[in-house]
C-alpha positions in Angstrom: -39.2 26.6 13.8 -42.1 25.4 12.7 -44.3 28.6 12.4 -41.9 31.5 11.9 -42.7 34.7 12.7 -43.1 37.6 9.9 -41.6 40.7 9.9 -41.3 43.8 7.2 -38.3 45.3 5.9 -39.4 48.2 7.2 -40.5 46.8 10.9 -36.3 45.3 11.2 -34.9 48.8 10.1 -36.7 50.3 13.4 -34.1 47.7 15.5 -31.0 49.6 14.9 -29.6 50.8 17.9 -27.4 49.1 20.8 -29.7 47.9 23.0 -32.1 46.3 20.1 -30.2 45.0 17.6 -31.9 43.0 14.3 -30.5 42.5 11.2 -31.2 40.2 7.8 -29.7 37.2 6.2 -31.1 35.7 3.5 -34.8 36.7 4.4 -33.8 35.6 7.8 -34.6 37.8 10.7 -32.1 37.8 13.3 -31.6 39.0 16.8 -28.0 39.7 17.5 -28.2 42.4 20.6 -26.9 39.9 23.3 -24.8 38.4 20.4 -22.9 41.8 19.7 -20.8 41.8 22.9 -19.5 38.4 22.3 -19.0 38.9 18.2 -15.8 37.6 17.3 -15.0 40.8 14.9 -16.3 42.9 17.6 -19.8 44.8 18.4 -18.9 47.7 16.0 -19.7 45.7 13.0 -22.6 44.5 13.9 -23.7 48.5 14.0 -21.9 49.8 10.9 -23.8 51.4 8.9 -26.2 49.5 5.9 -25.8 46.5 8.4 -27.9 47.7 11.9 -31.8 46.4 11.2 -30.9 46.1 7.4 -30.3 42.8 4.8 -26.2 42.1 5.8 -26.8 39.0 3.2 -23.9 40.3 1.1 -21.8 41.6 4.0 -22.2 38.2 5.9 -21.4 36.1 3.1 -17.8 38.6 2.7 -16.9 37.2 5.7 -18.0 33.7 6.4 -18.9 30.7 5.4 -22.3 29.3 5.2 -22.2 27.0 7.9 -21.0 29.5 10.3 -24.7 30.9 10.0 -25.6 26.8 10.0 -24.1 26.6 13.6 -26.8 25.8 16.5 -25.9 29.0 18.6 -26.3 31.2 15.4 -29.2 29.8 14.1 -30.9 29.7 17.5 -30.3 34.1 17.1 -33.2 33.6 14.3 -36.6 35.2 15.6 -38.4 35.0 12.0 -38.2 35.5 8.8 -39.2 38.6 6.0 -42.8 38.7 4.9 -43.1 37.1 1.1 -39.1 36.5 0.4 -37.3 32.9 0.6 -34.1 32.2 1.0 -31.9 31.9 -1.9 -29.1 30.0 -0.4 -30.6 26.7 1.5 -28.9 24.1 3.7 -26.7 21.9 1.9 -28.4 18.5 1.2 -26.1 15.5 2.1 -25.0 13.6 -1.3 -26.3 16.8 -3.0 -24.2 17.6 -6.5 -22.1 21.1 -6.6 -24.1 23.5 -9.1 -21.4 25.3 -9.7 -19.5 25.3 -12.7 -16.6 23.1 -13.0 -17.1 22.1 -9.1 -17.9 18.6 -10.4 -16.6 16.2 -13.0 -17.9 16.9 -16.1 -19.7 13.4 -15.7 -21.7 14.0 -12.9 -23.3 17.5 -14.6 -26.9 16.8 -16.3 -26.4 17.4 -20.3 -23.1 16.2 -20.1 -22.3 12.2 -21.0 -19.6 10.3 -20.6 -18.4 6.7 -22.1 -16.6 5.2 -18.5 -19.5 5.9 -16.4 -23.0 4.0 -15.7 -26.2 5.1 -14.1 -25.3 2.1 -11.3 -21.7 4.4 -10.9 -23.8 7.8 -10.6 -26.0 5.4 -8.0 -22.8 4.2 -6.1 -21.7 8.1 -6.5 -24.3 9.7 -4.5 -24.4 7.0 -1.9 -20.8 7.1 -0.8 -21.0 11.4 -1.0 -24.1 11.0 1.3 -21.9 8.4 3.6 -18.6 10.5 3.5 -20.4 13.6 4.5 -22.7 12.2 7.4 -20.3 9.6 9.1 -17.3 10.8 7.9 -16.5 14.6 7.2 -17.6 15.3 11.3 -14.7 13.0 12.0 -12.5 14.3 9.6 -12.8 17.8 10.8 -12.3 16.9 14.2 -9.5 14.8 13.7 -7.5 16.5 11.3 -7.2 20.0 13.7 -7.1 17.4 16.5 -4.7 15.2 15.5 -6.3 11.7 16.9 -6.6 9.3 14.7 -10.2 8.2 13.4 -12.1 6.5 15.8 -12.9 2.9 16.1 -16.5 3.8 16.1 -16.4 5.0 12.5 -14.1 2.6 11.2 -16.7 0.2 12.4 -18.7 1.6 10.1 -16.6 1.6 7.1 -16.1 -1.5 7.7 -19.9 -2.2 7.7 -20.4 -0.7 4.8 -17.1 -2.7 3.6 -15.9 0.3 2.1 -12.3 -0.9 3.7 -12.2 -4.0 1.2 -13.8 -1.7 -1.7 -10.5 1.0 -1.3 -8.8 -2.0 -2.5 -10.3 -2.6 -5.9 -12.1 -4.8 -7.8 -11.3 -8.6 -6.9 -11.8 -11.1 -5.2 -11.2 -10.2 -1.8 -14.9 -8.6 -2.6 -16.7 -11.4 -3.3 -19.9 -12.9 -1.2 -19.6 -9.1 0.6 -22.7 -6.6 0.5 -20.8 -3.0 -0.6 -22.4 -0.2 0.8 -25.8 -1.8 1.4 -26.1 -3.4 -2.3 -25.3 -0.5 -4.4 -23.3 -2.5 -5.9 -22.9 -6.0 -6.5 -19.0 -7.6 -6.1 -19.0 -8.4 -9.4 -19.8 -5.4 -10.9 -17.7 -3.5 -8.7 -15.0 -2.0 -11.0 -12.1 0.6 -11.2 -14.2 3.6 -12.1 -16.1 2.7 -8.1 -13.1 2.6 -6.7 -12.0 6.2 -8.7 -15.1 7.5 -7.0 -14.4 6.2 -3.8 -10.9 8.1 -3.9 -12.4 11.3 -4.9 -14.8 11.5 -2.7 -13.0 10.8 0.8 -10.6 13.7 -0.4 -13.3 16.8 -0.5 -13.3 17.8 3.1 -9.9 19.5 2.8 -8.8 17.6 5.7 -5.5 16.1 3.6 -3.8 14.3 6.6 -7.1 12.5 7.7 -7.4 11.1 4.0 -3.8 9.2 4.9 -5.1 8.5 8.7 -8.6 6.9 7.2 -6.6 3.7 6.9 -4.5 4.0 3.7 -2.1 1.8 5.3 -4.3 -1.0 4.3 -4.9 0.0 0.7 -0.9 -0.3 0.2 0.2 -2.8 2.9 -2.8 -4.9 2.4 -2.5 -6.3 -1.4 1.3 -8.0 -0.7 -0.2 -10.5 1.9 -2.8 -11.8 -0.6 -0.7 -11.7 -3.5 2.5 -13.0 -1.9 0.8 -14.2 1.7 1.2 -18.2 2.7 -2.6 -19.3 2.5 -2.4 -19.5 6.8 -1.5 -15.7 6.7 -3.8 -14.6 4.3 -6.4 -16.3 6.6 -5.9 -14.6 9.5 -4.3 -10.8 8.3 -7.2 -10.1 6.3 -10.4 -10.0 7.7 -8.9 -9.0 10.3 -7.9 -5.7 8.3 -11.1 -5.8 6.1 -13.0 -5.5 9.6 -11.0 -2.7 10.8 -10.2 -4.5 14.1 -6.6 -4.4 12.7 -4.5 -1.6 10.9 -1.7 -2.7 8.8 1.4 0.4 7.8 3.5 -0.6 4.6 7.1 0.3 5.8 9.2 0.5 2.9 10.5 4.2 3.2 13.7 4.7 5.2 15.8 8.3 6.1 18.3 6.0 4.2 16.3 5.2 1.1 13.0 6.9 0.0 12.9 6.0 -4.2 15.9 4.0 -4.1 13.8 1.3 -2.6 17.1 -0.8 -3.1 18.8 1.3 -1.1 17.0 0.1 2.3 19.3 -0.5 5.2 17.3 -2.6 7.4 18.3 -6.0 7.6 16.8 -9.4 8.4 19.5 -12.6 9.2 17.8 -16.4 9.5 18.0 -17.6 12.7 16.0 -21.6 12.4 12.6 -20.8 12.0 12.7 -16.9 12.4 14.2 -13.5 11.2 15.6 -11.4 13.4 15.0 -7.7 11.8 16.9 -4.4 13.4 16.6 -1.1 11.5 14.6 1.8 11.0 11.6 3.2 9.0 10.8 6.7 8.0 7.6 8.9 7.3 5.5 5.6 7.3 2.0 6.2 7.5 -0.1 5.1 9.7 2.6 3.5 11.3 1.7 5.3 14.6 -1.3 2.6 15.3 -0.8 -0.1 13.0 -1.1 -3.8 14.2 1.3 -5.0 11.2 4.0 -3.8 9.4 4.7 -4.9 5.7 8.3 -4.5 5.9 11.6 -4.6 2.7 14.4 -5.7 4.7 17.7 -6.5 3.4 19.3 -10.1 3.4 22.0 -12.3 2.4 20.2 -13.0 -0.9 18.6 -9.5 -1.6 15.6 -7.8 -0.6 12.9 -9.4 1.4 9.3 -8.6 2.4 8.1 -9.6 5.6 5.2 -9.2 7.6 6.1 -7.9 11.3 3.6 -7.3 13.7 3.8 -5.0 16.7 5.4 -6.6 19.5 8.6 -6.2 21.5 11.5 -4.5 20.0 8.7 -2.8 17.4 8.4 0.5 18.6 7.1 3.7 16.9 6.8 7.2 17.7 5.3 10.3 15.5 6.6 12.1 12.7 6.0 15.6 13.0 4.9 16.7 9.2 3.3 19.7 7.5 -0.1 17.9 8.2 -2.2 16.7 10.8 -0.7 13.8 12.9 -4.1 12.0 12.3 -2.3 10.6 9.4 0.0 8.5 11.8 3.0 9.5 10.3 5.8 7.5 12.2 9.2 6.2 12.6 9.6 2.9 13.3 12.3 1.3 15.0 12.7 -2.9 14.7 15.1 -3.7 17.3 16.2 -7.8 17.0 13.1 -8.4 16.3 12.1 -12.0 16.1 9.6 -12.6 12.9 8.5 -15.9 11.7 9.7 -17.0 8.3 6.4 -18.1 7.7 5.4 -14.0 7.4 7.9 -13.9 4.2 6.1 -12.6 1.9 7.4 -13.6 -2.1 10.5 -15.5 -2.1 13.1 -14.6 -0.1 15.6 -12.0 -2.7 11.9 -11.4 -4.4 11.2 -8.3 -2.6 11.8 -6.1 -5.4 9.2 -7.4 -7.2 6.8 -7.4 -4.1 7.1 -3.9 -3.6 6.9 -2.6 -7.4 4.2 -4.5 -8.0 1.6 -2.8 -5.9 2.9 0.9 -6.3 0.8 1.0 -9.8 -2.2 0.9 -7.2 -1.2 3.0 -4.9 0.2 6.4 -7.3 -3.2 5.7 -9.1 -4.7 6.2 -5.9 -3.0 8.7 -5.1 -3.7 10.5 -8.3 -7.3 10.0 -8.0 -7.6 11.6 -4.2 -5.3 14.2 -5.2 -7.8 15.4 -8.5 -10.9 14.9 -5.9 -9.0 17.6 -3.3 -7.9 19.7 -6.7 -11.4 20.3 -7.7 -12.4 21.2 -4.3 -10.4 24.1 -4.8 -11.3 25.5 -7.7 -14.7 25.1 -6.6 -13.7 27.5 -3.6 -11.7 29.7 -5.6 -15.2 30.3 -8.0 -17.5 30.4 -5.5 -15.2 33.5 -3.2 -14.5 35.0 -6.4 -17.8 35.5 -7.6 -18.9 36.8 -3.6 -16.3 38.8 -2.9 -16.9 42.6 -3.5 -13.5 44.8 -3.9 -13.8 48.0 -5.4 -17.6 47.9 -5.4 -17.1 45.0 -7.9 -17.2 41.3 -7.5 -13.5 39.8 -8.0 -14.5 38.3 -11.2 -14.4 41.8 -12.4 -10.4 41.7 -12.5 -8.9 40.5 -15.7 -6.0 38.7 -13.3 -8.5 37.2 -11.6 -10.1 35.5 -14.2 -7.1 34.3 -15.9 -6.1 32.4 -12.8 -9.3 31.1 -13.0 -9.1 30.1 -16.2 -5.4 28.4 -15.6 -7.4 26.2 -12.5 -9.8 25.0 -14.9 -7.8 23.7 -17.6 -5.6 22.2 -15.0 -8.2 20.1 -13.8 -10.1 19.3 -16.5 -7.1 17.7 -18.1 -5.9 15.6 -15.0 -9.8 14.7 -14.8 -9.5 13.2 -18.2 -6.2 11.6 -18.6 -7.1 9.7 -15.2 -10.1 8.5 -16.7 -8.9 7.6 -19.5 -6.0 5.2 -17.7 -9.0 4.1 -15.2 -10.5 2.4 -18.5 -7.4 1.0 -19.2 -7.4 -1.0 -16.0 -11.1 -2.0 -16.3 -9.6 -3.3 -19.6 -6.3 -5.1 -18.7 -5.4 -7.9 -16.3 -2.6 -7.4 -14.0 0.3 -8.1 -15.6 -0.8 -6.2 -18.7 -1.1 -2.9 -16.2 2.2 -3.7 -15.3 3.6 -3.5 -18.3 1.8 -1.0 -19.7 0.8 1.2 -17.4 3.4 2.0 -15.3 5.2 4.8 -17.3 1.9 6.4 -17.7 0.6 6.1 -14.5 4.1 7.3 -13.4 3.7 10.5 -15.9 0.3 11.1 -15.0 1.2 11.6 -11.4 3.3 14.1 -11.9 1.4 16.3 -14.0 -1.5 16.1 -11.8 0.9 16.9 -8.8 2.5 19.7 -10.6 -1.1 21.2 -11.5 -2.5 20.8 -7.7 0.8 22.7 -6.4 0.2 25.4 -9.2 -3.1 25.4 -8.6 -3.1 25.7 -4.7 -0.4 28.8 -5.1 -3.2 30.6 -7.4 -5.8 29.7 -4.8 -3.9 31.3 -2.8 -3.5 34.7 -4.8 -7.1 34.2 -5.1 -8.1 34.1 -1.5 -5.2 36.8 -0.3 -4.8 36.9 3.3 -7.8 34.8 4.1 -6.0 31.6 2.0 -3.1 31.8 5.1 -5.6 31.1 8.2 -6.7 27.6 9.4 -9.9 29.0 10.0 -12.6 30.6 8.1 -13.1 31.6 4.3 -10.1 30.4 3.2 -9.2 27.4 5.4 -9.7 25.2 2.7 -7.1 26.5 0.4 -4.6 27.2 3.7 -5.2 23.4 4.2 -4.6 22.8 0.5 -1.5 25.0 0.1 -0.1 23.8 3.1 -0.3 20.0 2.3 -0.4 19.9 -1.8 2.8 18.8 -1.5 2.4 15.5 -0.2 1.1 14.4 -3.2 4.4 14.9 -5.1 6.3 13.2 -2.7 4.0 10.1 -1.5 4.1 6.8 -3.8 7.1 8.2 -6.0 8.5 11.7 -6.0 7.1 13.3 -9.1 10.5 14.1 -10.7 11.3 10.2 -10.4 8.1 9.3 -12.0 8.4 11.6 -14.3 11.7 10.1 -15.3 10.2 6.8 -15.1 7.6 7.3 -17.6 10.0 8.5 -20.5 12.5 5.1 -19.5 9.2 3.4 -19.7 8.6 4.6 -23.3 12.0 4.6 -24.5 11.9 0.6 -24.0 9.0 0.8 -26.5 10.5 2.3 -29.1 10.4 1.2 -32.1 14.5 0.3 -33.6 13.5 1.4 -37.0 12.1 4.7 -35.5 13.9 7.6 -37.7 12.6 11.3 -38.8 
């Protein structure tokens, strides 16, 4: 509307009745009297008493969510506005930063500083919110109660903005590309961009379409340039860095999930080729991937390949406790014929293939996992602070604001340990974070794991029987509750890393070491 009608208080309060119906909503005027019959919590609400032709701000915002009031067939019930009030709760601004406290990292909050971060990261920041929230979080609603998998028409435009190559991390896989229009330059482009890019992608409490928005590259990619015959390397990769090809790492098998040399699946020389049979488990994205990063077993020990889709490849979906957007699959090689040109390493190397990029991947991991974390307690303190029980906002109960309390220091201390290891890797070459970082990265992992599945049962407690639906107030923490888990599991179980941390220290200790 570009000229809104005025109204009184006192002119809505004569539209009471069931025939003429008005009510107010943030010093909106609305007309619900065709809208009653067809209310999803029925007519009768709509005519309880203090809401008929009176301000239902508070009442409205007990039950839903501000973009249910956003939608084009409730916002097309507005007929004016209140004479001299403005609304106090606007439209959310794409890019905008969360005002409330704790609901962004402590970097991103004016009066607060930082030594990791730049202005040109705070830049980069905003740009990739605005991008996730315009081209990205419609598709990732869809998808993720769908269960398609993302569209080529937005990976097109990821792949545009080369934020494919950029999920990677810094190197040189970057270099003569324009990153999200020239925010940043490839050579500036660093860990602490690539932490951002992880957090962000995670907010839209759509956990299955963050694995189905191509993280198969971002672990299957980084073998084929590390270990990939030039000739390989050549073709796989702009072909994946365009998005006109998806790549799954298959390592996991129902056989073997940490004991990676455990795997079953075997490849036997035959001339010029392999011929792999065996089976894969929970591999994601292996539902439409073009190429399959493979551990197979051989005479001489474990072997990576590259497989591409073809006949005796087949793969069909893993049903999981989120959205099949994620392409969770089993694969099924059956005698199938694979160059040995797409070895990847030497052949009995494929140890060393495999553990070298899972430093990568449980950071990532990590860094998604804090990004969905603070989500949530951003949730929990916004509901707890509207809610009224008792004639008294939740906040008003002692138990409430303890839990609160527990959410905060959870995430404020994964928020900062990450960081502090993201500096680490902006400070190390590779085999340095090999060495180094691994045990830590391992440890970190799980405690930020541990904290989201603590946190998400809180939430939870928080939200009461709105934190169970899929819909509504609480689908957020449902969605988070439901799927924390995957985080303790994916890229390492957490007990496993956890145990691989201390090993990794107890190598380190000193021999002369006494109390």
């Amino acid at each position: 509307m570009s000229e809104q009608r005025e109204f009184t208080i006192e002119e809505v309060a004569q539209h009471n009745t069931e025939g003429d119906l008005w009510i107010i909503i943030d010093s909106k005027v609305y007309d619900v009297t065709r809208f009653a019959k067809t209310h999803p919590g029925g007519s009768n609400v709509l005519y309880a008493e203090g809401i008929a032709g009176k301000d239902a701000t508070d009442t409205f915002f007990g039950l839903h969510r501000h973009e249910v009031l956003l939608r084009p067939h409730n916002a097309r019930l507005q007929i004016g506005v209140i004479r001299g009030q403005e609304e106090s709760i606007p439209p959310p601004i794409p890019g905008a930063l969360s005002q409330v406290p704790y609901g962004e990292a402590s970097w991103l909050v004016k009066g607060y500083h930082s030594p990791y971060y730049t202005d040109g990261h705070r830049r980069f920041q905003k740009e990739v919110r605005k991008f996730f929230e315009e081209v990205v979080k419609p598709e990732a609603l869809d998808c993720e109660e769908s269960g398609k998998r993302i569209s080529q028409e937005v990976v097109d435009k990821l792949a545009e903005a080369n934020l494919i190559a950029m999920r990677l991390g810094p190197g040189k896989h970057l270099k003569g590309r324009t990153l999200l229009g020239g925010i940043v330059k490839p050579e500036e482009f660093d860990y602490f961009h690539e932490l951002i890019l992880n957090v962000e992608m995670s907010r839209f409490g759509t956990r299955g379409f963050t694995d189905g928005m191509l993280n198969g590259a971002v672990i299957a990619l980084p073998p084929i340039w590390n270990y990939g015959s030039p000739e390989l390397q050549a073709k796989v990769i702009p072909e994946v860095l365009s998005g006109k090809k998806y790549i799954a790492l298959a390592i996991t098998e129902a056989f073997a999930g940490s004991d990676v040399s455990g795997l079953q699946t075997t490849a036997v020389r035959d001339g010029d080729y392999w011929i792999v049979t065996g089976t894969k488990k929970w591999i994601t994205n292996g539902l439409f991937a073009d190429y399959f990063t493979t551990g197979c077993k051989t005479e001489t020990g474990l072997t990576v390949l590259l497989i591409p889709r073809g006949e005796g490849v087949e793969t069909k979906p893993v049903k999981t406790a989120y959205s099949l957007t994620a392409g969770t699959a089993y694969v099924t090689f059956e005698k199938v014929r694979v160059p040995v040109a797409n070895t990847l390493g030497k052949v009995g190397n494929g140890l060393s293939v495999i553990l070298s990029n899972f430093n990568h991947e449980r950071w990532m991991v990590t860094g998604s996992s804090v990004g969905a974390q603070r989500v949530i307690v951003e949730e929990c303190l916004k509901w707890a602070s509207q809610r009224i029980v008792f004639g008294k906002p939740l906040t008003a109960q002692p138990v409430i604001r303890a839990k609160l309390g527990a959410m905060i220091q959870r995430i404020e201390a994964c928020q900062n340990w990450l960081e502090s290891i993201t500096f680490q890797m902006n400070n190390m070459s590779y085999d340095e974070m090999s060495s180094k970082l691994a045990g830590q990265i391992g440890l970190l992992k799980q405690f930020v794991s541990k904290s989201g599945r603590e946190t998400a049962e809180d939430a939870t407690q928080v939200f009461g029987g709105r934190g169970l639906t899929t819909r509504g107030m609480g689908k957020l923490i449902e969605n988070y509750h439901r799927t924390s888990g995957f985080d303790a599991i994916l890229a390492g179980a957490e007990d496993v890393l956890g145990d691989l941390g201390v090993r990794q220290a107890m190598k380190r200790m000193p021999k002369n070491a006494r109390l």
